[in-house]
N, C-alpha and C positions, 0 to 999 in steps of 0.2 A: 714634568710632574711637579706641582706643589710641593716646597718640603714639610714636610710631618711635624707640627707643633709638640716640642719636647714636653711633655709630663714629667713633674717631679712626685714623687712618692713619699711616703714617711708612715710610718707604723708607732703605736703606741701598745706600751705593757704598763698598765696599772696593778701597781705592787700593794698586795697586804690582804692576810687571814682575815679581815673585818668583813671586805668584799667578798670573799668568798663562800664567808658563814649567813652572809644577809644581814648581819648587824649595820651595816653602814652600804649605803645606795650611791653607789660611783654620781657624778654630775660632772667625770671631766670630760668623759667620752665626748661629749657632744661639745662643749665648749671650746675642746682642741679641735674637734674636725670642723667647727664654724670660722675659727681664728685663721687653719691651716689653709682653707679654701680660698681666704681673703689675701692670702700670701702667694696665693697660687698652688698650692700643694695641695693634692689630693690625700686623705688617709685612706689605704689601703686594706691594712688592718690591726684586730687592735687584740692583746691577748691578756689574761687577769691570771694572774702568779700568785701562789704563795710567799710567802716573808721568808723562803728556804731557800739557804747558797745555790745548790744545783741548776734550781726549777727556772732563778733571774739569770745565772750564767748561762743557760741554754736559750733561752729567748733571748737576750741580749746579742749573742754571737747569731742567730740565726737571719732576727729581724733587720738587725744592721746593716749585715749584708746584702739583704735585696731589696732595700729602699733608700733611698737619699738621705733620710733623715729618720732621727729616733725618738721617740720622744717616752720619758717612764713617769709616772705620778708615783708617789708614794714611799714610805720605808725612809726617810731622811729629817728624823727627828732626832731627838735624846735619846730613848732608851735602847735596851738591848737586844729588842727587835727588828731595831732600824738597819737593816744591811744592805739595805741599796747601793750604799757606797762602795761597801767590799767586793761586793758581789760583780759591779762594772768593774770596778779593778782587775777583781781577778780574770772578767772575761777581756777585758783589755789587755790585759799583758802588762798592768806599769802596779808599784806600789799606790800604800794610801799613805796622803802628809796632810798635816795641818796647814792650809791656806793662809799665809799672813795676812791676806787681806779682808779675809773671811774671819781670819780674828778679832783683828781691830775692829771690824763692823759689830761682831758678838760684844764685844767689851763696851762697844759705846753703848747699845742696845740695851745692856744688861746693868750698867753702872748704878741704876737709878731702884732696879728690878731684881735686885738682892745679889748681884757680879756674875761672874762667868763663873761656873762650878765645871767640876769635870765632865757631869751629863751634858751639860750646853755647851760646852768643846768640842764635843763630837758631832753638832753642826758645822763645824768651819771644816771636819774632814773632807776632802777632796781626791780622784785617782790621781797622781803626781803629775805635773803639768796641766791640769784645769783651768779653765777661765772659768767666771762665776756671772750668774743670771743674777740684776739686781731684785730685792725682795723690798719694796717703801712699807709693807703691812707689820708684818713680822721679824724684821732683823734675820735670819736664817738666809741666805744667798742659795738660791738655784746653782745650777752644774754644768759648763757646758764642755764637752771632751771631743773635738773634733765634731762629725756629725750625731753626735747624740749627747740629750737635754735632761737634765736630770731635777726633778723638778718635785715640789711638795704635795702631798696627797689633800688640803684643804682645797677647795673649791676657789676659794675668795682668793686664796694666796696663789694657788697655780695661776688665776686670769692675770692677776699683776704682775706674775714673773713671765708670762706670756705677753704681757702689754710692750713689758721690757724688751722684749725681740723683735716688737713689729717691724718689720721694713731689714731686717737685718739679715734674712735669709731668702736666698738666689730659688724663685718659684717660677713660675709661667704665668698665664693668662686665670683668672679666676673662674670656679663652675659656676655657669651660672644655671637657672630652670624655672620653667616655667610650668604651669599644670591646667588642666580641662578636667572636668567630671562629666560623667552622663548616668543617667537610671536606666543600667545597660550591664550585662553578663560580658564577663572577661572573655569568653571561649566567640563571644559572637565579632571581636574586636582582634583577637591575639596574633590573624595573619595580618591583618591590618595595621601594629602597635611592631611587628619584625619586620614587616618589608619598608617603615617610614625609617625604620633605626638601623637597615641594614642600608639602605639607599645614600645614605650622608655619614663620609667620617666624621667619628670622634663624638659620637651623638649617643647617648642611652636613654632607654622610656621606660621607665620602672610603674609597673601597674597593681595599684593598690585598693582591693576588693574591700564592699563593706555589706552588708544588712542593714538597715533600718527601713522606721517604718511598714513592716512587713514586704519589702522589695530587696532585689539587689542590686548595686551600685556601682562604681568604680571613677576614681580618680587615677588620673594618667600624669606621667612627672615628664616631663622631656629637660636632661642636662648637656648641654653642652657652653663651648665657650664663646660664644658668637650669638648673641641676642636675635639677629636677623634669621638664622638657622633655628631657632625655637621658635619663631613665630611660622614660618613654612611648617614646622613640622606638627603645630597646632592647631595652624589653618588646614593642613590634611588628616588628621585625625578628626579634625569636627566635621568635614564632609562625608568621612565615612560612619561616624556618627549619627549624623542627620540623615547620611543613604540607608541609615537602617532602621530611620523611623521611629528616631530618639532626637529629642533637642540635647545639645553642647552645650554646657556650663563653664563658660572662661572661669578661672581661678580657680573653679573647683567644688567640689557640692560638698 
Protein backbone atom coordinates (compact mmCIF):
# COMPACT_ATOMS: atom_id res chain seq x y z
CA UNK A 1 0.00 0.00 0.00
CA UNK A 2 1.19 3.57 -0.97
CA UNK A 3 2.08 5.66 2.08
CA UNK A 4 -0.41 8.46 2.88
CA UNK A 5 0.98 11.76 2.14
CA UNK A 6 1.24 13.68 5.56
CA UNK A 7 -1.15 16.86 5.78
CA UNK A 8 0.05 19.53 7.95
CA UNK A 9 -2.73 21.72 9.43
CA UNK A 10 -2.82 25.18 11.10
CA UNK A 11 -5.82 27.18 12.43
CA UNK A 12 -6.01 30.89 12.62
CA UNK A 13 -7.93 33.18 15.43
CA UNK A 14 -8.28 36.76 14.41
CA UNK A 15 -8.35 38.88 17.67
CA UNK A 16 -10.38 42.20 18.19
CA UNK A 17 -14.06 43.77 19.07
CA UNK A 18 -13.61 45.94 15.56
CA UNK A 19 -14.11 42.49 13.66
CA UNK A 20 -16.73 41.66 15.40
CA UNK A 21 -18.77 44.83 15.48
CA UNK A 22 -18.39 45.09 11.53
CA UNK A 23 -16.37 48.23 11.99
CA UNK A 24 -13.33 46.82 10.24
CA UNK A 25 -13.44 43.70 7.42
CA UNK A 26 -10.78 41.09 8.27
CA UNK A 27 -8.60 40.55 4.76
CA UNK A 28 -6.28 38.27 6.65
CA UNK A 29 -8.36 35.29 6.46
CA UNK A 30 -7.73 34.75 3.01
CA UNK A 31 -4.18 35.97 2.55
CA UNK A 32 -2.94 33.45 5.42
CA UNK A 33 -4.81 30.46 3.84
CA UNK A 34 -3.22 31.49 0.24
CA UNK A 35 0.46 32.04 1.79
CA UNK A 36 -0.22 28.73 4.19
CA UNK A 37 -1.12 26.57 0.99
CA UNK A 38 2.02 27.61 -0.90
CA UNK A 39 3.97 26.26 2.30
CA UNK A 40 2.11 23.31 2.01
CA UNK A 41 -0.24 23.79 4.89
CA UNK A 42 -3.81 23.43 4.67
CA UNK A 43 -5.93 26.06 7.07
CA UNK A 44 -8.28 24.02 8.68
CA UNK A 45 -9.99 26.60 10.64
CA UNK A 46 -10.14 29.90 11.58
CA UNK A 47 -12.20 31.51 14.70
CA UNK A 48 -12.77 35.58 15.30
CA UNK A 49 -12.38 36.47 19.30
CA UNK A 50 -13.00 39.12 21.22
CA UNK A 51 -10.20 41.53 22.76
CA UNK A 52 -11.32 39.30 26.30
CA UNK A 53 -8.56 37.21 28.32
CA UNK A 54 -10.99 34.17 28.55
CA UNK A 55 -12.43 34.12 24.97
CA UNK A 56 -8.21 34.13 23.35
CA UNK A 57 -7.09 31.67 26.27
CA UNK A 58 -9.61 29.20 25.19
CA UNK A 59 -9.08 29.27 21.45
CA UNK A 60 -5.48 29.37 21.94
CA UNK A 61 -5.24 26.10 24.09
CA UNK A 62 -7.85 24.48 21.91
CA UNK A 63 -6.70 25.30 18.34
CA UNK A 64 -3.06 24.58 19.27
CA UNK A 65 -3.61 21.53 20.07
CA UNK A 66 -5.16 19.95 17.08
CA UNK A 67 -3.35 21.51 14.34
CA UNK A 68 0.38 21.89 13.56
CA UNK A 69 0.48 25.38 13.49
CA UNK A 70 -1.20 28.58 14.91
CA UNK A 71 -1.53 31.40 13.54
CA UNK A 72 -3.46 34.78 15.59
CA UNK A 73 -3.83 38.32 13.84
CA UNK A 74 -4.54 41.03 15.93
CA UNK A 75 -4.64 42.58 19.66
CA UNK A 76 -0.63 43.44 19.55
CA UNK A 77 -0.35 47.12 19.44
CA UNK A 78 0.06 50.00 22.07
CA UNK A 79 -2.95 50.44 24.02
CA UNK A 80 -4.86 48.82 26.67
CA UNK A 81 -6.73 46.54 24.61
CA UNK A 82 -4.06 44.94 23.09
CA UNK A 83 -3.85 41.43 25.15
CA UNK A 84 -2.85 39.17 22.83
CA UNK A 85 0.24 38.84 24.33
CA UNK A 86 -1.10 38.21 27.82
CA UNK A 87 -3.50 36.32 26.96
CA UNK A 88 -0.85 33.51 24.93
CA UNK A 89 1.00 33.77 27.93
CA UNK A 90 -1.32 32.95 30.14
CA UNK A 91 -2.55 29.93 27.93
CA UNK A 92 0.94 29.00 27.53
CA UNK A 93 1.94 28.55 30.85
CA UNK A 94 5.24 30.91 30.75
CA UNK A 95 5.35 34.91 31.93
CA UNK A 96 5.39 38.13 29.82
CA UNK A 97 9.10 39.96 29.47
CA UNK A 98 10.15 42.66 27.44
CA UNK A 99 12.19 41.20 24.49
CA UNK A 100 15.71 42.78 24.23
CA UNK A 101 15.67 42.56 20.87
CA UNK A 102 12.35 43.80 20.16
CA UNK A 103 13.52 46.62 22.15
CA UNK A 104 16.42 47.72 20.42
CA UNK A 105 14.29 47.39 17.10
CA UNK A 106 11.41 49.81 18.84
CA UNK A 107 14.13 52.36 19.84
CA UNK A 108 15.84 52.45 16.52
CA UNK A 109 12.32 52.63 14.88
CA UNK A 110 11.19 55.30 17.13
CA UNK A 111 14.29 57.56 17.58
CA UNK A 112 13.37 59.78 14.85
CA UNK A 113 9.42 59.39 15.64
CA UNK A 114 9.26 61.24 18.89
CA UNK A 115 11.26 57.73 21.25
CA UNK A 116 10.07 54.87 22.77
CA UNK A 117 7.16 55.97 25.41
CA UNK A 118 5.79 53.40 27.55
CA UNK A 119 2.63 52.75 25.26
CA UNK A 120 5.26 51.61 22.44
CA UNK A 121 6.98 49.23 24.90
CA UNK A 122 4.45 47.29 25.17
CA UNK A 123 5.22 46.17 21.60
CA UNK A 124 8.52 44.58 22.37
CA UNK A 125 6.26 42.37 25.14
CA UNK A 126 6.79 38.99 24.44
CA UNK A 127 5.41 35.22 26.36
CA UNK A 128 9.04 34.58 28.04
CA UNK A 129 11.29 32.71 25.55
CA UNK A 130 9.82 34.00 22.23
CA UNK A 131 11.52 34.34 19.09
CA UNK A 132 10.20 37.34 16.98
CA UNK A 133 8.71 37.58 13.29
CA UNK A 134 10.60 40.22 11.43
CA UNK A 135 8.21 43.35 10.68
CA UNK A 136 10.50 45.83 7.59
CA UNK A 137 6.93 48.06 7.55
CA UNK A 138 6.22 48.99 10.91
CA UNK A 139 9.06 48.41 13.52
CA UNK A 140 6.72 46.34 15.92
CA UNK A 141 8.20 42.41 15.47
CA UNK A 142 5.61 39.45 15.14
CA UNK A 143 5.84 36.54 17.85
CA UNK A 144 6.81 33.40 17.32
CA UNK A 145 6.25 30.72 20.55
CA UNK A 146 7.06 27.22 19.41
CA UNK A 147 4.14 26.28 16.98
CA UNK A 148 2.11 29.44 17.19
CA UNK A 149 2.62 32.96 15.35
CA UNK A 150 1.64 35.92 16.68
CA UNK A 151 1.23 38.31 14.28
CA UNK A 152 -0.33 42.18 13.63
CA UNK A 153 -4.02 42.76 12.90
CA UNK A 154 -3.03 45.38 9.64
CA UNK A 155 -3.23 43.60 6.47
CA UNK A 156 -0.01 45.17 4.85
CA UNK A 157 1.94 44.43 7.94
CA UNK A 158 0.63 40.69 8.58
CA UNK A 159 1.76 39.85 4.63
CA UNK A 160 5.34 41.16 5.42
CA UNK A 161 5.75 39.34 8.68
CA UNK A 162 4.26 36.32 6.82
CA UNK A 163 6.84 37.12 3.93
CA UNK A 164 9.30 36.81 6.89
CA UNK A 165 8.40 33.02 7.37
CA UNK A 166 8.33 31.82 3.90
CA UNK A 167 10.14 28.70 3.50
CA UNK A 168 10.75 28.35 7.31
CA UNK A 169 8.08 26.10 8.23
CA UNK A 170 7.99 22.06 7.72
CA UNK A 171 4.52 21.74 5.23
CA UNK A 172 3.79 19.03 2.49
CA UNK A 173 2.93 19.12 -1.03
CA UNK A 174 0.78 22.44 -2.03
CA UNK A 175 -3.29 22.25 -2.88
CA UNK A 176 -3.50 22.61 -5.83
CA UNK A 177 -7.26 22.87 -8.16
CA UNK A 178 -8.49 23.15 -10.86
CA UNK A 179 -12.31 24.07 -11.87
CA UNK A 180 -15.10 23.25 -14.87
CA UNK A 181 -18.59 25.05 -15.01
CA UNK A 182 -21.49 23.97 -16.86
CA UNK A 183 -25.38 25.52 -17.24
CA UNK A 184 -26.43 22.53 -15.21
CA UNK A 185 -28.46 21.84 -11.82
CA UNK A 186 -26.33 20.64 -8.82
CA UNK A 187 -28.78 17.66 -8.07
CA UNK A 188 -28.45 16.44 -11.91
CA UNK A 189 -24.38 16.08 -11.12
CA UNK A 190 -24.18 15.50 -7.19
CA UNK A 191 -23.72 11.46 -7.66
CA UNK A 192 -21.54 12.11 -10.37
CA UNK A 193 -19.30 15.07 -8.36
CA UNK A 194 -19.14 11.95 -4.88
CA UNK A 195 -18.42 8.82 -6.73
CA UNK A 196 -15.19 11.09 -8.98
CA UNK A 197 -14.11 12.25 -5.22
CA UNK A 198 -14.75 9.19 -3.57
CA UNK A 199 -12.75 6.95 -6.24
CA UNK A 200 -9.19 8.89 -5.77
CA UNK A 201 -7.43 9.75 -2.28
CA UNK A 202 -6.94 12.78 -0.98
CA UNK A 203 -9.20 14.59 -3.70
CA UNK A 204 -12.12 17.05 -2.82
CA UNK A 205 -14.87 18.71 -5.38
CA UNK A 206 -16.53 21.48 -3.85
CA UNK A 207 -19.50 22.54 -6.01
CA UNK A 208 -20.59 26.06 -6.23
CA UNK A 209 -24.19 27.01 -7.47
CA UNK A 210 -25.02 30.25 -9.16
CA UNK A 211 -28.29 32.03 -10.95
CA UNK A 212 -27.68 34.20 -13.74
CA UNK A 213 -29.21 35.23 -16.59
CA UNK A 214 -32.41 33.70 -15.63
CA UNK A 215 -30.70 30.01 -15.63
CA UNK A 216 -28.94 27.76 -13.13
CA UNK A 217 -25.28 27.06 -13.17
CA UNK A 218 -22.65 25.48 -11.35
CA UNK A 219 -18.89 25.62 -11.10
CA UNK A 220 -17.09 22.39 -9.82
CA UNK A 221 -13.59 22.92 -7.90
CA UNK A 222 -11.44 19.69 -7.84
CA UNK A 223 -8.39 20.07 -5.08
CA UNK A 224 -5.93 17.93 -4.72
CA UNK A 225 -2.01 17.62 -4.74
CA UNK A 226 -1.17 15.99 -7.84
CA UNK A 227 -2.03 18.06 -10.98
CA UNK A 228 -2.41 14.88 -13.13
CA UNK A 229 -5.24 13.59 -10.63
CA UNK A 230 -7.17 16.96 -11.43
CA UNK A 231 -7.07 16.63 -14.78
CA UNK A 232 -8.72 12.76 -14.75
CA UNK A 233 -11.06 14.14 -12.44
CA UNK A 234 -12.14 17.06 -14.84
CA UNK A 235 -11.86 15.01 -17.78
CA UNK A 236 -14.72 12.87 -15.95
CA UNK A 237 -16.87 15.26 -14.66
CA UNK A 238 -17.05 16.83 -18.33
CA UNK A 239 -18.19 13.60 -19.74
CA UNK A 240 -20.72 13.30 -17.50
CA UNK A 241 -21.41 16.79 -18.12
CA UNK A 242 -21.80 16.48 -21.78
CA UNK A 243 -23.81 12.80 -21.01
CA UNK A 244 -26.32 15.07 -19.78
CA UNK A 245 -26.59 17.18 -22.66
CA UNK A 246 -24.75 20.33 -21.35
CA UNK A 247 -21.48 21.52 -22.79
CA UNK A 248 -18.34 21.66 -20.10
CA UNK A 249 -16.72 25.08 -19.60
CA UNK A 250 -12.91 24.42 -18.59
CA UNK A 251 -12.08 27.21 -16.05
CA UNK A 252 -15.27 27.76 -15.32
CA UNK A 253 -18.31 29.87 -16.28
Amino acid sequence: MAETQRIWTAALIVIGDEILSGRTQDKNIAQVASWLNVQGIRLREVRVVPDVMEAIVEAVNTLRARNDYLFTTGGIGPTHDDITVDAIAEALGVAVEVHPKARAILEGYYATRGGLTEARLRMARVPAGADLIDNRMSGAPGIRFGNVFIMAGVPAITAGMLDALTGTLEGGLPLLAGTIGAWIGETEVADLLRETEQAREGVSIGSYPFFREGRVGANFVVRSTDPAVIDECLEEIAQGIRAAGREAVPGGI
